[in-house]
Every structure is written in structure tokens, then in C-alpha cells.
N, C-alpha and C positions, 0 to 999 in steps of 0.2 A: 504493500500500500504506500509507502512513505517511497520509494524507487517511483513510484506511477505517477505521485504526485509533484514527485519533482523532475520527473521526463515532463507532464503537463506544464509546470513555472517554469522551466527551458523552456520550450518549443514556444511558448505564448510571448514571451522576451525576443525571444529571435523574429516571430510573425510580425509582431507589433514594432519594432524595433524602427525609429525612421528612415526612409530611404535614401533621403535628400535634403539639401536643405533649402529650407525656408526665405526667402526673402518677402519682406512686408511694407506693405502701404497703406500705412494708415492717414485717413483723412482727420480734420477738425471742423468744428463750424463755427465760420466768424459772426458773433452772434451781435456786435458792434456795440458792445460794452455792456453787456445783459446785465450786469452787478453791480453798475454803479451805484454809491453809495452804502456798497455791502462793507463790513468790517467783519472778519473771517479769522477765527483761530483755526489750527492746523496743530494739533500735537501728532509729536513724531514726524517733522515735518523737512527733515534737514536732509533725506535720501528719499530716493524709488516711489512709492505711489505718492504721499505726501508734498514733497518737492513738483512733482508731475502735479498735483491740482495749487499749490501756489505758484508759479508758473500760469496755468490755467487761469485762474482766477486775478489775478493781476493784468492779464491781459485783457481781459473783460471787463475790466474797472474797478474791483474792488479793492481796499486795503486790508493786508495779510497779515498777522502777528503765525510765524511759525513757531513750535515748542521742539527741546530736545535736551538730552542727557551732556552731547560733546559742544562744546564750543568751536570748537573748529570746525566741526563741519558743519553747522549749523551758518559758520560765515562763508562757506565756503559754496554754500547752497544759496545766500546773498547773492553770491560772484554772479549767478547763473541768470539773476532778474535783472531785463536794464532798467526797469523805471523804480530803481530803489527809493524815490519816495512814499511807494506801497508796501515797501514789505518792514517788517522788522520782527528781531529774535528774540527767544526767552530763553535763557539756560536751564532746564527742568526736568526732573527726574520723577515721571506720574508713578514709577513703583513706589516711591517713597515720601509722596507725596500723604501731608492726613490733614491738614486746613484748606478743603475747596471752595467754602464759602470764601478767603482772602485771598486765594489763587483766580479766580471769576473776577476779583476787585482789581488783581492786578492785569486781567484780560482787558479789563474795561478802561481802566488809568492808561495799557499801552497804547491801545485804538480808540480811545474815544469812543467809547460806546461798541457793544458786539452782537451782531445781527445771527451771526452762526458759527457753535464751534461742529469741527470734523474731530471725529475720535479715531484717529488714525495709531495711536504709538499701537505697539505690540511686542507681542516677543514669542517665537516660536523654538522648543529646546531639541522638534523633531524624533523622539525617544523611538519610535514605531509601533511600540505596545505597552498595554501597563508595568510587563514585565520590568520593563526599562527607566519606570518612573523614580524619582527619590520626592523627599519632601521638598527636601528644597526646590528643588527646579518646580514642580507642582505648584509650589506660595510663589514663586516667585512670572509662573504667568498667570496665575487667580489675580494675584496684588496689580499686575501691569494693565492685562486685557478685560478684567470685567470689574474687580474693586474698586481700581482709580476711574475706571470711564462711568458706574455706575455714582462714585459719590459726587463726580465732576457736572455730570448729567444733573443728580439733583441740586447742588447751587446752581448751578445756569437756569435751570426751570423755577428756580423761589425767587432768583435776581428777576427776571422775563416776566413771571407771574406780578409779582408786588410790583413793577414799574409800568404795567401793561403796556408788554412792548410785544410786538411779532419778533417771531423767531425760527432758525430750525436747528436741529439736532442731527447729525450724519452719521451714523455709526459706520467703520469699517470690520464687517463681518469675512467670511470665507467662504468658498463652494464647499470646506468642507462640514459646515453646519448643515448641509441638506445630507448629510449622512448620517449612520451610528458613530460614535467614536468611542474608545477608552483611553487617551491619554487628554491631558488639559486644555493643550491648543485647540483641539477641536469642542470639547466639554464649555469653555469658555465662549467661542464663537456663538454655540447653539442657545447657551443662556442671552449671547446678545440679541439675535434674532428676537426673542420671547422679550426681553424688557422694550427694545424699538418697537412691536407692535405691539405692549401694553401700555406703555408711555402716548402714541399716539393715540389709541382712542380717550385718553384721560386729557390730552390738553389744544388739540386742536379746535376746541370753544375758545380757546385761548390765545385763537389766533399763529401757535405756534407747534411746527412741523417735524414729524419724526421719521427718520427715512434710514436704512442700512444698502450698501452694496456689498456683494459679496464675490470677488473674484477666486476666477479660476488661478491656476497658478502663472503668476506674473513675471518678467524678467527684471527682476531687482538684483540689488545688489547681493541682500541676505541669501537669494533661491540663487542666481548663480554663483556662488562661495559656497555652497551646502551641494551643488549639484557638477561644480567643475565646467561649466559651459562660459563658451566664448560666445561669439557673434551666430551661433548655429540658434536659429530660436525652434525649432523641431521637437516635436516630442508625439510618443504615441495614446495620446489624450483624446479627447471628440475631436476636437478643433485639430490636431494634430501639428499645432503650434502652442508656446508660451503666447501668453496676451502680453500686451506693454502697458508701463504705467499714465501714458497717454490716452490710452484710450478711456480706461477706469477713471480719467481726470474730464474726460467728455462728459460723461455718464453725471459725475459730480456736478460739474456746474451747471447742466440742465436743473439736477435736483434741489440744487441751493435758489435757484431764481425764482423769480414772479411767475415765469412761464408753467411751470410745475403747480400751482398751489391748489391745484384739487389732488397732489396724490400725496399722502402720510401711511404711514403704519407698511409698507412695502418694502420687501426684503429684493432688490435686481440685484440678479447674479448675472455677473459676467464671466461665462465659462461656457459658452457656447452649449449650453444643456447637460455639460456632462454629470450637474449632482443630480439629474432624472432619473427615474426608474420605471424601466419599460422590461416588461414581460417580453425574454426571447431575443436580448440585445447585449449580452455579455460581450460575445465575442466579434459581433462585427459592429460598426461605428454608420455604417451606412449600406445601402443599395448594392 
């Protein structure tokens, strides 16, 4: 049995394995300053999808407060905007973070008021199974990916409530919360999904909007460093490519605008369908 089943995880590796490689065109849409007037936090904002929607959103008119752990590269992700009268940085550490009500104070003191944070920071320790779990690593993506963004999310919503201001709330979840999981990254994600769509039907009377996207796996920095890939964006996924952090930064700033505000409580995955589950489609991706 254990020979059969590992002739099966051969051959499946080799079937699926890519053939070629990928070259990509991705479009944007010049939406000709959609966000004017937006003030936009961005934790975890100084690499890969983060960086890709300020970028985004700076181009479309908004002013950007990004957050992050390194100083350096959070200046260095500066380098990357030319209209540096939009963006500016925080040094910040959301694992470690435990006064969010004066963390929100200090959102608001950097931009002059905050129309929307993104909950981007995370931290993934990739373990594969519970086998592989320890404590620490477990506290220390509960404290990053759901603790900090869940007590961040309720000062922002008591600041927004008590001043009655419009708002919205962007969670960044994963295509891997449309699965089962047992290790934390994913355990984490799934709890985000479930608080973005119980938050939104609680305060959209309130004028203010709760929205997650949830990518497929993206070519960042942390996924090429964990995966060893160069410029090859291939993989044997649905899509049978990585997504880029552009594109996830499209998807963003539709959902932060005016143009959006009939949609809340919505979990878009960007992952070309692959967290679906369809009877009879294991093994082949298409036709």
C-alpha cells in the first residue's frame, strides 16, 4: 500500500509538473484617481502584495500610511513611489502590538484622518502538518494574522462608529481558507473569513464596509524564498501560473472605492477557482 501510494505522488508530480514557462500580461485600469481623498493604512506594507496596492492606490489619488517591522525596507519601498507626498511609514510590529485603540490614534495623527485600513501583515511558518507544529510558531501566527488584525479591526470600528465616519475594513485572507486545514496559517485565515463576514453585516448601517480577498499563491518575495523560483512564474495549480501582486492590488482598489459600495461581507479569491470543489476534478484542471 505505502509503494502504491507513493508510485501515485510520483507519477502525479511528474504529470503535473510544468512544461514551460510562463510569460505574463497583466493589465491595470486607469481609473483616473478613483481614491481621491482616500487616507489608507496598509500594514505589512513595505514588500509583495502590500507594497503592490500602495503603489496602486497612490496612483489613484489616495494618501498611504504603510506599516512594518524593518525600517529599511519599509524606506526602501518609499524608493518605489514617485509622488512621495502620498505615502509615509510606521515602524511597527502588529505581533507585538497590545494598545490598538492609540495605535488607530497614531493612524489618524499620520494621515489626517483614515478612510481605510488593509490588514495585510502576516506570517506564514509553512510547517505542512500539525505534526510539524510547536507553540511557538502557532502564538506567534494567532498573535500576527488574527489577534492583532482582530483587536486592530475593533479600534478602527469604535474610532469610525463614535465619529460617524464611512469606512472600510480589507482583510487579507488566503485561497487556503476555502479548505480544511491543520496547521495555523490556514486555521487563522478561515477565522478571518468568518469575522469579515460577521463584522459586515453588524456595521454597514454604519455606513462602513467589510471586505477580504483571498489569493491564490502569489509571487512574492516570502513564496519565492520558501519555493526557490526565479523569473519562471509556472506552476501546476488551476491557473497553472503564480498570480502577481499587481493584480490582487487591482482587485483592492476597486474594493476600497465609491464604485464598490453595494458589496460588504465578500470573501474574492483570487486563485483562478482552484479553492472549489467539484465532484470528478482531482486530477485534471480542464477539458
Amino acid at each position: 500500500m505505502f509503494v502504491n501510494n507513493l508510485i501515485r505522488k510520483v507519477a502525479k508530480a511528474i504529470l503535473l509538473k510544468p512544461q514551460k514557462k510562463v510569460t505574463l500580461e497583466i493589465s491595470s485600469v486607469n481609473y483616473n484617481h478613483i481614491l481621491d481623498g482616500h487616507n489608507i493604512v496598509i500594514t505589512g506594507g513595505s514588500r509583495g502584495i502590500g507594497l503592490a496596492m500602495a503603489q496602486k492606490f497612490v496612483a489613484e489619488g489616495a494618501k498611504v500610511l504603510i506599516t512594518g517591522r524593518n525600517e529599511d525596507s519599509l524606506r526602501e519601498a518609499l524608493s518605489t513611489i514617485e509622488k512621495k507626498e502620498k505615502i509615509s511609514i510606521l515602524v511597527h510590529d502588529m505581533e507585538k502590538e497590545s494598545d490598538f485603540d492609540g495605535l488607530v490614534e497614531r493612524f489618524y495623527t499620520e494621515l489626517d484622518g483614515v478612510t481605510s485600513v488593509v490588514f495585510n501583515a502576516g506570517i506564514s511558518l509553512h510547517e505542512g502538518n500539525i505534526l510539524n507544529v510547536n507553540q511557538n510558531g502557532y502564538d506567534r501566527q494567532f498573535n500576527t494574522n488574527l489577534r492583532a488584525n482582530y483587536f486592530l479591526a475593533q479600534a478602527f470600528l469604535k474610532k469610525k462608529i463614535k465619529m460617524e465616519e464611512r469606512g472600510n475594513l480589507l482583510f487579507l485572507s488566503s485561497e487556503t481558507a476555502g479548505k480544511s486545514a491543520d496547521i495555523p496559517y490556514g486555521l487563522t485565515k478561515t477565522a478571518i473569513n468568518s469575522l469579515c463576514q460577521s463584522l459586515a453585516r453588524r456595521v454597514y448601517s454604519k455606513n462602513i464596509r467589510v471586505n477580504a480577498i483571498a489569493p491564490g499563491l502569489t509571487y512574492t518575495d516570502m513564496v519565492k524564498g520558501k519555493r526557490g523560483l526565479t523569473d519562471d512564474y509556472s506552476n501546476s495549480s488551476v491557473a497553472g501560473r503564480y498570480f502577481l501582486p499587481s493584480e490582487i492590488a487591482e482587485v483592492a482598489c476597486f474594493l476600497l472605492s465609491d464604485a464598490s459600495l453595494c458589496i460588504t461581507g465578500e470573501i474574492i479569491y483570487c486563485d483562478a477557482g482552484s479553492h472549489l470543489k467539484i465532484n470528478g476534478y482531482d486530477t485534471e484542471y480542464s477539458f
